[in-house]
N, CA and C of each residue as an Amber inpcrd file, in Angstrom:
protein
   645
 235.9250000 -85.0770000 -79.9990000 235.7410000 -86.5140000 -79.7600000
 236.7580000 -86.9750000 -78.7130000 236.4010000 -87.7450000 -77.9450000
 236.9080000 -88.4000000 -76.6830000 238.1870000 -89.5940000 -77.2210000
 239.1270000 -89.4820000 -76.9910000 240.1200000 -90.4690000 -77.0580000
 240.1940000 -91.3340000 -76.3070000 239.3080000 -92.5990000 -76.3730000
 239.0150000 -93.8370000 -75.1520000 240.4620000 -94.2210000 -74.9730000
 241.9650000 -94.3770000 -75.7380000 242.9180000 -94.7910000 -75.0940000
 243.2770000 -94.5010000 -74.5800000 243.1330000 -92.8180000 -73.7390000
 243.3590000 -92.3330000 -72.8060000 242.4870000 -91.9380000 -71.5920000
 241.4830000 -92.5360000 -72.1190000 240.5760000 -92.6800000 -70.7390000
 240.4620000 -93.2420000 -69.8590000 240.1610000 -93.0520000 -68.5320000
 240.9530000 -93.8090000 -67.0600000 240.1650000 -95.4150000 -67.4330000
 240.7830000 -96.1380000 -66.7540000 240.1150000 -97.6210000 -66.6260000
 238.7780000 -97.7030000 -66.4790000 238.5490000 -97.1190000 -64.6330000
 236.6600000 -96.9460000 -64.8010000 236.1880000 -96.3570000 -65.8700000
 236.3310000 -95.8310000 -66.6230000 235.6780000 -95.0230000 -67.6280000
 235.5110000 -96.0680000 -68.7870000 236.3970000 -97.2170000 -68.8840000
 236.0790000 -98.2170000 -70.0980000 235.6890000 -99.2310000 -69.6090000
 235.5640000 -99.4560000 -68.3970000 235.2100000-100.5510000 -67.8590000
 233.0150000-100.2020000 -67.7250000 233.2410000 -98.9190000 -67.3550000
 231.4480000 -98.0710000 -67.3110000 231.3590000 -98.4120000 -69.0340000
 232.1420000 -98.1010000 -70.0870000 232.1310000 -97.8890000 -71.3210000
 231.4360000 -99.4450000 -72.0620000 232.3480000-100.6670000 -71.6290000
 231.7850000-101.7970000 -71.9400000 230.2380000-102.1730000 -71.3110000
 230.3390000-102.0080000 -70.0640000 229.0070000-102.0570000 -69.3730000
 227.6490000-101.9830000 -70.0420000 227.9260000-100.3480000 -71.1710000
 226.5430000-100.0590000 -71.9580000 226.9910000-101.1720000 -73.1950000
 227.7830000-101.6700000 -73.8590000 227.2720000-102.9550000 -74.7710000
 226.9370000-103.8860000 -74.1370000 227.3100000-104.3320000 -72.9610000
 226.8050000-105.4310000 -72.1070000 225.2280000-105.6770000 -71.9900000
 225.0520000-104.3340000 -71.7100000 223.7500000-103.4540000 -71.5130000
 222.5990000-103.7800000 -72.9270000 223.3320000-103.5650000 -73.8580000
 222.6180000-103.7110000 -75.1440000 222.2530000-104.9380000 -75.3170000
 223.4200000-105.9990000 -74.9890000 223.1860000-107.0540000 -75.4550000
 222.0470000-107.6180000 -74.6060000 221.7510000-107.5050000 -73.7600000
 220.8090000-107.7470000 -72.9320000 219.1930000-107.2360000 -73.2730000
 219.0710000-106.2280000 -73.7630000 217.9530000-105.6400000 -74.5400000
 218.0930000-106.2850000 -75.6580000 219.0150000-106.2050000 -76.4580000
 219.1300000-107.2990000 -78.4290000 218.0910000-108.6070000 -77.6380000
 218.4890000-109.2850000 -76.3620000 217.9710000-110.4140000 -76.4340000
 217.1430000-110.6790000 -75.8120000 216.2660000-109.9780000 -75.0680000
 214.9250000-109.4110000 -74.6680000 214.0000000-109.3350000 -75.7060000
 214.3010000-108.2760000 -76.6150000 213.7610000-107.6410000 -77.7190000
 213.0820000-108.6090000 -78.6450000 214.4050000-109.3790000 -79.1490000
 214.4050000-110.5850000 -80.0710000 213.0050000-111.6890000 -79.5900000
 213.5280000-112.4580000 -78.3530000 212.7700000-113.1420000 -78.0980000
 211.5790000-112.9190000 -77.9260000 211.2230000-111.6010000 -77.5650000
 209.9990000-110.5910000 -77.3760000 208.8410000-110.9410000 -78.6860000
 209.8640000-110.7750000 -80.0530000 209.2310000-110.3940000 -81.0270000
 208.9560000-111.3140000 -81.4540000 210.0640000-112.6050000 -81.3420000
 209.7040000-113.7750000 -82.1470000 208.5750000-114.5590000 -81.4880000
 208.3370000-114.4310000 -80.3170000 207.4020000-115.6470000 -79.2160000
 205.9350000-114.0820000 -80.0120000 205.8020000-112.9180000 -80.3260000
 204.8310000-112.3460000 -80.6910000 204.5490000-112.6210000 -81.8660000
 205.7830000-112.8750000 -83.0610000 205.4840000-113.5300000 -83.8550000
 204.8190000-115.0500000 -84.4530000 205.4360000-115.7330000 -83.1170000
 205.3020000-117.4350000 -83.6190000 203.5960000-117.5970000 -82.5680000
 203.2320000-116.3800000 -82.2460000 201.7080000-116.9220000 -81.6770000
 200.6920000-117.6170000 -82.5130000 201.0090000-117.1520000 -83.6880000
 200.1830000-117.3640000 -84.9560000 200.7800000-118.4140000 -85.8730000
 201.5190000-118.8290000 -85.8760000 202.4530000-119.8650000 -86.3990000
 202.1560000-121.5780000 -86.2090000 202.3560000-122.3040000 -86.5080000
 202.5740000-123.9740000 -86.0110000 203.8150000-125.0400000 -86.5480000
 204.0610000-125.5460000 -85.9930000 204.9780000-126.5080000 -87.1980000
 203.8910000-127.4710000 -88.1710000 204.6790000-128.0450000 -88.8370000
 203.5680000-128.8720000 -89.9630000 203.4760000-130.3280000 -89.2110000
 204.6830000-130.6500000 -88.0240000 204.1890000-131.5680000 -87.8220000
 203.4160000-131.3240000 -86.3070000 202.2380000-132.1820000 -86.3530000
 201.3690000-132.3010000 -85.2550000 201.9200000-132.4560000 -84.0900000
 201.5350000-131.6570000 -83.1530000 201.8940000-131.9350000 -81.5830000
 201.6760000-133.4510000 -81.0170000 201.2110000-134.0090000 -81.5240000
 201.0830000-135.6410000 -80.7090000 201.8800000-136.3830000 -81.0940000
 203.0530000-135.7450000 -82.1980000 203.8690000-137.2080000 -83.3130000
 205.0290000-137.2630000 -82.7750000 205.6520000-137.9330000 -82.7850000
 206.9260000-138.6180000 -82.3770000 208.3310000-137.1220000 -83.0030000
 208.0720000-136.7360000 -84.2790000 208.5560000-135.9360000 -84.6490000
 208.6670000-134.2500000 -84.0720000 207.4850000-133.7970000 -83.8370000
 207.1220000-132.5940000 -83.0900000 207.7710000-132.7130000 -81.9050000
 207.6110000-134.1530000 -81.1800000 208.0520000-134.0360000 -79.5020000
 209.9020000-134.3280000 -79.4000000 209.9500000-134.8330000 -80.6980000
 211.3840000-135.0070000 -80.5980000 212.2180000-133.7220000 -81.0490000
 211.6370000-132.5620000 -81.6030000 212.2610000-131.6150000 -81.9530000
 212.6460000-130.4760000 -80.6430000 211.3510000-130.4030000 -79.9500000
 210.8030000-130.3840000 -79.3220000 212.1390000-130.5170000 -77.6280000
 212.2280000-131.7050000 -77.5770000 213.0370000-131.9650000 -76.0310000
 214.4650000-131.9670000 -76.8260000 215.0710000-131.6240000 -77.9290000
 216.4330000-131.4460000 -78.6920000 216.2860000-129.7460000 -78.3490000
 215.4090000-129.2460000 -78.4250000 215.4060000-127.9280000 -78.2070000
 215.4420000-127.4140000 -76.6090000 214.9690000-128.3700000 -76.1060000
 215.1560000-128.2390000 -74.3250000 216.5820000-128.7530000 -73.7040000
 217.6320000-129.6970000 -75.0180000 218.9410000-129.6070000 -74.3600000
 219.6970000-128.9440000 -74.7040000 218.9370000-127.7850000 -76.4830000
 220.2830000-126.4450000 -76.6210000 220.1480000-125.7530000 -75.6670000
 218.9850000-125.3900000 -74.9340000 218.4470000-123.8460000 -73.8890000
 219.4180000-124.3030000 -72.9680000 219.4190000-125.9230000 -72.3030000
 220.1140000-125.6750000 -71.1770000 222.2170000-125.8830000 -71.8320000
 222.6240000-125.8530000 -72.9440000 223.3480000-126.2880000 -73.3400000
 223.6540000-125.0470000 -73.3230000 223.1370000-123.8440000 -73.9850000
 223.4200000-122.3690000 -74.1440000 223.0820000-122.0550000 -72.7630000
 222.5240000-122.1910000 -71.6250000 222.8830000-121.6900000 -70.2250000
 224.3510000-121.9570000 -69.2620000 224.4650000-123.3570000 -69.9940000
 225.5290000-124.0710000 -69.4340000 226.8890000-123.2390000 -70.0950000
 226.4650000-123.1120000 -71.4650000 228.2270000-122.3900000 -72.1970000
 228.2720000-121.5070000 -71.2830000 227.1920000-120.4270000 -71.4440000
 227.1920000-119.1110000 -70.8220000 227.7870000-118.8610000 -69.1350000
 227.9610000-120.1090000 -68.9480000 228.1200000-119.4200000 -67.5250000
 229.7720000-119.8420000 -67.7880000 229.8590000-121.2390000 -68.0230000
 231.5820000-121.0660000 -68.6320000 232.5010000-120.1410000 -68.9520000
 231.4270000-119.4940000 -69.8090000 231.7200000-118.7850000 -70.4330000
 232.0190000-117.1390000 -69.2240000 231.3030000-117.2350000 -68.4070000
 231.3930000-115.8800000 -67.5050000 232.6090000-116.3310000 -66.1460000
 232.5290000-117.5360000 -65.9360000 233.9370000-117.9670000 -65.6080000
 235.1800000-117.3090000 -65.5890000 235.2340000-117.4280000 -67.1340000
 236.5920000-116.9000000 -67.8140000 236.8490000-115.5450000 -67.6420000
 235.5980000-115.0550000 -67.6690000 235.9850000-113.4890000 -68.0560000
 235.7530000-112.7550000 -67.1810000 235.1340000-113.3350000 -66.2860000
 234.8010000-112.6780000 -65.0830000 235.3250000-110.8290000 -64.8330000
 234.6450000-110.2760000 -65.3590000 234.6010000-108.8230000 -65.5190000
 236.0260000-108.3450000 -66.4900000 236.9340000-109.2690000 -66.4380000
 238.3570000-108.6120000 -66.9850000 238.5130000-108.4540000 -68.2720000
 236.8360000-108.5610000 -69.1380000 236.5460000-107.8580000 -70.7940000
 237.4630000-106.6210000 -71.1870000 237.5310000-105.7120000 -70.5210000
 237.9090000-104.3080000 -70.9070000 239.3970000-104.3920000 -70.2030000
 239.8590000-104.9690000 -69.3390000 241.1070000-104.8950000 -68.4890000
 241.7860000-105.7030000 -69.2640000 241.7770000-106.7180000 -69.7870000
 242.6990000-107.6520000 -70.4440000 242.2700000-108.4300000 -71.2520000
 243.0770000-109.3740000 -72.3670000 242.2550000-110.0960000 -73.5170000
 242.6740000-111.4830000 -72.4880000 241.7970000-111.9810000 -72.5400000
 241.1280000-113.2390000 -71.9040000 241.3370000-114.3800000 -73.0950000
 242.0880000-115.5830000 -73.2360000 242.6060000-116.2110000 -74.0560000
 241.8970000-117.8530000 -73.7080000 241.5030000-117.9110000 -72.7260000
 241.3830000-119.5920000 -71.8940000 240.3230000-119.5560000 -72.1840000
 240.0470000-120.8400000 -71.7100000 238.7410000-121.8170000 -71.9440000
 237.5670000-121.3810000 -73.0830000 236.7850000-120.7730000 -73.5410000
 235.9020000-120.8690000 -74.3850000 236.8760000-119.7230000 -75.3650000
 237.1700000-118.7720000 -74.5200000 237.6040000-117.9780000 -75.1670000
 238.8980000-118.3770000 -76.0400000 239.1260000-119.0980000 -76.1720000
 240.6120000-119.5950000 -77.0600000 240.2390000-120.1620000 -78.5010000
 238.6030000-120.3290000 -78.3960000 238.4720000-121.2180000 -79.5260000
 237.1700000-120.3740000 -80.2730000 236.6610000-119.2830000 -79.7840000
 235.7690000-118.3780000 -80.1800000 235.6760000-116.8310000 -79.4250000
 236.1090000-115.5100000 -79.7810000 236.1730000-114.4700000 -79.6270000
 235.1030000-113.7650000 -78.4570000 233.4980000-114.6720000 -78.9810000
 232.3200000-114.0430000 -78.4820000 231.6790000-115.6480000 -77.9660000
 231.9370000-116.3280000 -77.1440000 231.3240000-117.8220000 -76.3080000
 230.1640000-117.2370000 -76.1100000 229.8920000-115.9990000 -75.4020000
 228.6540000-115.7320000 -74.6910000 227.5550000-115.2350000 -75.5820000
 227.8170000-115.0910000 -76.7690000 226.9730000-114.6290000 -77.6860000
 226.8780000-116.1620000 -78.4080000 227.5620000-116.9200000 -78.5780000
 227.5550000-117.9050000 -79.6260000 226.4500000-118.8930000 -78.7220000
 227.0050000-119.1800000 -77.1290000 225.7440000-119.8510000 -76.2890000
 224.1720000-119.3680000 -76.1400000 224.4140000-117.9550000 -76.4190000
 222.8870000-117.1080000 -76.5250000 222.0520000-118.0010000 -77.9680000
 223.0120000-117.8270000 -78.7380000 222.5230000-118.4840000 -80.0230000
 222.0760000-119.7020000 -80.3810000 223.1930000-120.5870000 -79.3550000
 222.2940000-122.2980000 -79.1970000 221.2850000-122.0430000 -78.6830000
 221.0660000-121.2790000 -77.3320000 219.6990000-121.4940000 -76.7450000
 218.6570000-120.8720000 -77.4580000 218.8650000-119.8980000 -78.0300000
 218.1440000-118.9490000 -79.1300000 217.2060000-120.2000000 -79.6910000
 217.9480000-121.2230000 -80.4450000 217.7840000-122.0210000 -81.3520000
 216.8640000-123.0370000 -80.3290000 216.9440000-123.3400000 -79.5980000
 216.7140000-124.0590000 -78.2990000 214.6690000-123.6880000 -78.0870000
 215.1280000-122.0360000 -78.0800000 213.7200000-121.6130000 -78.1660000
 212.9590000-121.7060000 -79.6110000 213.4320000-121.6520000 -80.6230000
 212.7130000-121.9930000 -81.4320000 212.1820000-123.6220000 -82.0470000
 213.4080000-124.6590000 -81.2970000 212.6550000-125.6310000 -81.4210000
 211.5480000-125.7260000 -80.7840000 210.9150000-124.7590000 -79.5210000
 209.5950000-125.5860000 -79.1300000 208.3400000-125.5020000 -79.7340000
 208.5620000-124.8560000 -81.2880000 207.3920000-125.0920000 -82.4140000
 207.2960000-126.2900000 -82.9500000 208.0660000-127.0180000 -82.5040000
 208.1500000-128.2660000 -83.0010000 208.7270000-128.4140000 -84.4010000
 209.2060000-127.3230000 -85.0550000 209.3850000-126.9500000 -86.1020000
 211.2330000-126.6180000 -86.4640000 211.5410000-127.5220000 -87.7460000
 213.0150000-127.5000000 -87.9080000 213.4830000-125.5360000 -87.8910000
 212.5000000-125.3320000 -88.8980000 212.4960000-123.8180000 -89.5460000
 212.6410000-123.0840000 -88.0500000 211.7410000-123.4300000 -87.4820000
 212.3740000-122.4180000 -85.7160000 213.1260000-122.5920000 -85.5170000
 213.5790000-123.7230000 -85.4960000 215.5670000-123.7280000 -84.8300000
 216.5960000-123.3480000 -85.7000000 216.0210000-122.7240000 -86.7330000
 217.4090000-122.1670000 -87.6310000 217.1290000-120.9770000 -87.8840000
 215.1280000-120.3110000 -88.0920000 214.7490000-118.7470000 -88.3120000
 215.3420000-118.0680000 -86.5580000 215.1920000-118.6340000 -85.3560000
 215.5650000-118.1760000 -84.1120000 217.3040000-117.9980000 -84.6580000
 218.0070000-119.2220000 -84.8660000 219.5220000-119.1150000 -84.4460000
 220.0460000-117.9290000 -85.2410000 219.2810000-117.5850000 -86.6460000
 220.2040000-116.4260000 -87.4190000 219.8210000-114.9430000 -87.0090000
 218.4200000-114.9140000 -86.7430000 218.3300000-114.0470000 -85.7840000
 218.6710000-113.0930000 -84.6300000 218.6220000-114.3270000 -84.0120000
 219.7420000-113.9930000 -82.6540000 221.4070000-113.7870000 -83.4220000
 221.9690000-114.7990000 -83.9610000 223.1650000-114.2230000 -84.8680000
 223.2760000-113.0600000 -85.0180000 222.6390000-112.8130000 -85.9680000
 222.5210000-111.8340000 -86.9430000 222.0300000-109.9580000 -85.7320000
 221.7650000-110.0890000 -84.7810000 221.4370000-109.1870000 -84.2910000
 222.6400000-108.8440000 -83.1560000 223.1260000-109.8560000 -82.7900000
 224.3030000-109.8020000 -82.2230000 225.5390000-109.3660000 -82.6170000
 225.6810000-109.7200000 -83.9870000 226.2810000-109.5250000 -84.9740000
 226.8300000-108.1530000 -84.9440000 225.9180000-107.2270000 -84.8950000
 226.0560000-105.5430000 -85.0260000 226.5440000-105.3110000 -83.2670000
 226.1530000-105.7400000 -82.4170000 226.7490000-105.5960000 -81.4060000
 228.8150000-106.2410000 -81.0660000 228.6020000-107.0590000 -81.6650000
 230.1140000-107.8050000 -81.5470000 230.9210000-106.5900000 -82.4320000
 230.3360000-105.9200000 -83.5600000 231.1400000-104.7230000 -84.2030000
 231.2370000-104.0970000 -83.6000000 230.7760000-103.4940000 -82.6700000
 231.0730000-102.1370000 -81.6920000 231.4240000-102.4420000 -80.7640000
 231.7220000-103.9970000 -80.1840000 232.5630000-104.4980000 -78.9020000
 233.7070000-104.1290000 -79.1850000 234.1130000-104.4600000 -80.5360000
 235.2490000-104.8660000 -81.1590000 235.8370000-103.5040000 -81.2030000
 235.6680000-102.9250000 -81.5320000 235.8770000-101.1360000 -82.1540000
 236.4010000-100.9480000 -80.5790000 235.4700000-101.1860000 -79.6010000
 235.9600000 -99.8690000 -78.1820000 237.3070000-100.8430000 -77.7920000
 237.2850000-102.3710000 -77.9280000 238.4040000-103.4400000 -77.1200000
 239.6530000-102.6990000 -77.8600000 239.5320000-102.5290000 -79.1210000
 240.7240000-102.2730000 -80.2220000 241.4370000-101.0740000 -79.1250000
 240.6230000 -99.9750000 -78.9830000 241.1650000 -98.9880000 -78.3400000
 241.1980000 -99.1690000 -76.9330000 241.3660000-100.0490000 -75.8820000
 241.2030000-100.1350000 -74.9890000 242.1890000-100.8130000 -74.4780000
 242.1630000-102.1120000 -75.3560000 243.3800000-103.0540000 -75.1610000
 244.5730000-103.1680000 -76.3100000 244.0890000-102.4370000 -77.3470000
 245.8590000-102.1200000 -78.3130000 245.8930000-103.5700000 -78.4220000
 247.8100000-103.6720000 -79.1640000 247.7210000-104.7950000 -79.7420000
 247.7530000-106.0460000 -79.5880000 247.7600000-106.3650000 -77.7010000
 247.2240000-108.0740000 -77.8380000 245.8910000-108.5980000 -77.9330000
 245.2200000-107.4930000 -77.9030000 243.7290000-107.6450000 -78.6010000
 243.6230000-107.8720000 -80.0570000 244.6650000-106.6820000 -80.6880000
 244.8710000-107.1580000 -82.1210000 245.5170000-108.3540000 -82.8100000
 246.2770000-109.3720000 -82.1660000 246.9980000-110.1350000 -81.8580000
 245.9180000-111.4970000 -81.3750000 244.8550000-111.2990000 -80.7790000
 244.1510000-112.0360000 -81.0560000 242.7610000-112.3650000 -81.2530000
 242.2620000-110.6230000 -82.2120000 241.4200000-111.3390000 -83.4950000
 241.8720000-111.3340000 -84.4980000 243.1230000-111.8230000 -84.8960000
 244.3300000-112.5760000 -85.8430000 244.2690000-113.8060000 -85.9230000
 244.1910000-114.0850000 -84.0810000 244.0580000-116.0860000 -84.3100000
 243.0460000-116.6490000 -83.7240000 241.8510000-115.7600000 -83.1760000
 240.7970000-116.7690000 -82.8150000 239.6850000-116.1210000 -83.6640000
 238.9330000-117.1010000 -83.6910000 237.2900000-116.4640000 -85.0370000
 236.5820000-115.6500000 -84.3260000 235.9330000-114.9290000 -84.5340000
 234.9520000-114.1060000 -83.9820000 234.0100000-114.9220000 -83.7800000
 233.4460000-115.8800000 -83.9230000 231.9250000-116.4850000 -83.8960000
 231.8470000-117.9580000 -83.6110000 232.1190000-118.7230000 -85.0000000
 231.6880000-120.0150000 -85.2960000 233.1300000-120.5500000 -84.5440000
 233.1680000-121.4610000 -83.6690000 234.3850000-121.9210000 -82.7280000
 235.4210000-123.0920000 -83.2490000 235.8950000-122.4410000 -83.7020000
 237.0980000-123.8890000 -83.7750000 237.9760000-124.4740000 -83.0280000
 237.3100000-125.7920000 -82.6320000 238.0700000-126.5370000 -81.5440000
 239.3070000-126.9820000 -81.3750000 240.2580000-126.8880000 -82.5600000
 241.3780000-126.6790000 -82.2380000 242.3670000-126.3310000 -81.9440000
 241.8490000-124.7730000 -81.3440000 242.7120000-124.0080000 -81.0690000
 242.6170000-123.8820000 -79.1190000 241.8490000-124.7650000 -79.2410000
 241.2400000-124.9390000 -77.2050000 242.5060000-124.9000000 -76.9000000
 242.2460000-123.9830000 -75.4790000 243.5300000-124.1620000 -74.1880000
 243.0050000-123.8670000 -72.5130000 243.2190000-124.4550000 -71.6600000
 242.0840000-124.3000000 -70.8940000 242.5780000-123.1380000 -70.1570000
 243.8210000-122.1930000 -70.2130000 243.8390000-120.6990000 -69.5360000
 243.7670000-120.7180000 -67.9040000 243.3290000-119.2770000 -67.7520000
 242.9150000-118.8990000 -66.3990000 242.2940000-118.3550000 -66.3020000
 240.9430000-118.8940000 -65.0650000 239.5830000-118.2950000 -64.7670000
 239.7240000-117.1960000 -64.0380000 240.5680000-116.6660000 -63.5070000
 240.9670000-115.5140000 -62.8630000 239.9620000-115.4120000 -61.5720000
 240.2650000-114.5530000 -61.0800000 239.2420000-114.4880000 -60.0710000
 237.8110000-114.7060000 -59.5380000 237.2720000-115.4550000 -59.3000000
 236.0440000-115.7400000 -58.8840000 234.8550000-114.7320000 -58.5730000
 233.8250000-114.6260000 -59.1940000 232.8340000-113.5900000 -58.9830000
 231.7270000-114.5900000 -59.2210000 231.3400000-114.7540000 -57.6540000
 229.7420000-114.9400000 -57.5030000 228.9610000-113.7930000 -58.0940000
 228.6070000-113.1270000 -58.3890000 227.5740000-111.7820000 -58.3130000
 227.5620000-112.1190000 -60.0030000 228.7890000-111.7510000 -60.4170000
 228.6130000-112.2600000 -62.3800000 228.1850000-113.4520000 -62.7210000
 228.8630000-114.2150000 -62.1380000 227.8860000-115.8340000 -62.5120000
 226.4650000-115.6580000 -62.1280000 226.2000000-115.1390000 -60.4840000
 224.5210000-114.7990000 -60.7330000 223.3990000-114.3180000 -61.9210000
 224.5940000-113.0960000 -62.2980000 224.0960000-112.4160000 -62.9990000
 223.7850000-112.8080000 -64.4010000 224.6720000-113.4490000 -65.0720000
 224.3970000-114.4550000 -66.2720000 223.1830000-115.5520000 -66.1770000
 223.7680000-116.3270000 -64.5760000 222.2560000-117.6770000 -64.8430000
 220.5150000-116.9550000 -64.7490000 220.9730000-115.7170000 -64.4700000
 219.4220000-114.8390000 -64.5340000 219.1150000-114.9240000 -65.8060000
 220.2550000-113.7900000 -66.6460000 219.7410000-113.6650000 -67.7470000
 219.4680000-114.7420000 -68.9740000 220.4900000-115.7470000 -68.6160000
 219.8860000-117.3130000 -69.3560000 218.3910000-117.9820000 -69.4340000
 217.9550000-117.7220000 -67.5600000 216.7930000-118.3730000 -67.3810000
 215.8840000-117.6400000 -68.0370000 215.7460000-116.0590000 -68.9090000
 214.7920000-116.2590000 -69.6640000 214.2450000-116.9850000 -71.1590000
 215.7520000-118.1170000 -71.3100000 215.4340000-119.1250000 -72.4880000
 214.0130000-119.9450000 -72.2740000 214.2580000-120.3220000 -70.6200000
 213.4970000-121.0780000 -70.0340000 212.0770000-120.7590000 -70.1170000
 211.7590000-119.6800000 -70.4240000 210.1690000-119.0050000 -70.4830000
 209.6960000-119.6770000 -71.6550000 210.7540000-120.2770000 -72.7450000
 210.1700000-120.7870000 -73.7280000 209.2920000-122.2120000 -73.0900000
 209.5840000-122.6560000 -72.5480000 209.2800000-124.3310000 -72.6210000
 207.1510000-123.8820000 -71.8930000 207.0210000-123.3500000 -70.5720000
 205.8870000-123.1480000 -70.2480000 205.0810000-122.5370000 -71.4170000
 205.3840000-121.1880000 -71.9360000 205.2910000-120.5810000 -73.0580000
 204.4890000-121.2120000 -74.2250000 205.3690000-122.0800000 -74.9890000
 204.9130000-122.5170000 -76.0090000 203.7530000-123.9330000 -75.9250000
 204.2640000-123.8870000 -74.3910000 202.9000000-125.2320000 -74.3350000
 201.6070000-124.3230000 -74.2020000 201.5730000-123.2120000 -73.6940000
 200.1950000-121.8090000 -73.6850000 199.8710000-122.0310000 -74.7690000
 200.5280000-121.4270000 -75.4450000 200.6240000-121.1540000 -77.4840000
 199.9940000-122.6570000 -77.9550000 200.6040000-123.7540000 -77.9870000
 200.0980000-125.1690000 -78.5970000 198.7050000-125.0920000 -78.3820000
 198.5430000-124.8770000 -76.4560000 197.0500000-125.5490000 -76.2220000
 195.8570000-124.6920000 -76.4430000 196.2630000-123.1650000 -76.9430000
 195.5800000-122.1020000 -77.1670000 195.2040000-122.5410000 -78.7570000
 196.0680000-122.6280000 -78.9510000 195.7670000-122.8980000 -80.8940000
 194.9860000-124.4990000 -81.1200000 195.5080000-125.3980000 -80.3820000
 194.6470000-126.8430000 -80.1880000 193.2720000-126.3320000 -79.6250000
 192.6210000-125.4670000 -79.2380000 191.5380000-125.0060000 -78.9280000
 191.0630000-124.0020000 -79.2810000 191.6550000-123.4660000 -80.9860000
 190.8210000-122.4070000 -81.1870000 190.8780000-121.2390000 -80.6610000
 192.0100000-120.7560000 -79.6170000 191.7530000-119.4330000 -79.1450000
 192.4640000-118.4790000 -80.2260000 193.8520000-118.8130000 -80.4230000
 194.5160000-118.6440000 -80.8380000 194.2400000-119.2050000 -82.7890000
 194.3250000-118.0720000 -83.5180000 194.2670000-118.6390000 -85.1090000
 195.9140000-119.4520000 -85.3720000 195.7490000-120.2320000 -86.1030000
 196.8410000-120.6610000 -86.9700000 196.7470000-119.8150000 -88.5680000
 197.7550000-118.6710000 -88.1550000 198.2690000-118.2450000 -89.9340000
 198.8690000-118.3710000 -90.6420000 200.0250000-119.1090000 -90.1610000
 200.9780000-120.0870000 -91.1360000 201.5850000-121.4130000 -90.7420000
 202.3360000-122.0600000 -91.1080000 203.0900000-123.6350000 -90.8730000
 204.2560000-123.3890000 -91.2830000 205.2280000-123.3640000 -90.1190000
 206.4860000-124.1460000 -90.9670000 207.2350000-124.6650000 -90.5460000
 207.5110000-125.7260000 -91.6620000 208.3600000-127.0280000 -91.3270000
 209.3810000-127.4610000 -90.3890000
């Protein structure tokens, strides 16, 4: 077995890359399954009610709310994941920003069933699948970055963010190409909004069966 604390820099820096990598498939995958799942689905309340449409455009300001963390969020860290523990701006008050913004918008996409139950069956989902990925971030950083990594998942949460520990840090060096690279992978929240109006007007016409409702 390979001793990553003695493995050259490129080698953990290529090393993080493949969870990067994963996480990017986890949230492909996910959304994949759930928009295959919710074809057949509806909320209980009707597409024409005040309720449906209001769930509805609350779910069109997590997507862009979780695009918006996310890029904040790539700001900060701008590649220096594996080189150093990154303490500022999102990162001071939650371990994983870029997973936790995946998760608003997650939620974002499941409001456009119009349905409460989508915006909370999407958010644990996405959680919950991420979840197993943030364990094996965690495992290679331990050995990579030693103990001011250990030092601080001591004082910041892994997940759910507590705002009082905010400090606004340093964005370190500037990388156009990573910020590109994030507002890409955000904009496929955005597939929800065209998406689910397909799905509504397919099922408002019978193409599509309705096999369940939920709330």
């Amino acid at each position: 077995m390979v001793d990553e604390t003695k493995v050259p820099a490129d080698n953990q820096i290529e090393g993080l890359g493949g969870y990067q990598y994963m996480r990017r498939v986890v949230l492909t995958v996910l959304i994949v399954v759930l928009f295959a799942a919710l074809l057949f689905g509806q909320s209980t309340f009707r597409p024409d009610t005040p309720v449906h449409e209001s769930i509805e455009m609350f779910g069109v300001l997590l997507i862009f709310l979780g695009i918006a963390g996310r890029l904040w969020a790539t700001l900060y860290i701008g590649g220096r994941k594996s080189s150093e523990v990154v303490t500022g701006g999102p990162y001071s008050i939650t371990r994983n920003p870029l997973y936790v913004f995946s998760t608003v918008a997650a939620a974002g996409v499941g409001a456009q069933i119009g349905s409460f139950s989508g915006i909370i069956l999407f958010a644990l989902l996405c959680a919950g699948a991420f979840h197993i990925v943030i364990l094996r971030e965690e495992k290679f950083l331990k050995q990579a970055l030693g103990a001011p990594y250990e030092a601080y998942l001591a004082r910041v949460p892994r997940f759910l963010p507590k705002l009082s520990l905010y400090q606004e840090g340093d964005t370190g060096s500037f990388k156009p190409r990573l910020l590109l690279n994030t507002l890409l992978d955000g904009l496929v929240f955005l597939v929800a909004l065209p998406a689910f109006e397909l799905i509504d007007g397919a099922q408002q016409s019978g193409v599509l069966p309705v096999l369940f409702r939920m709330p």
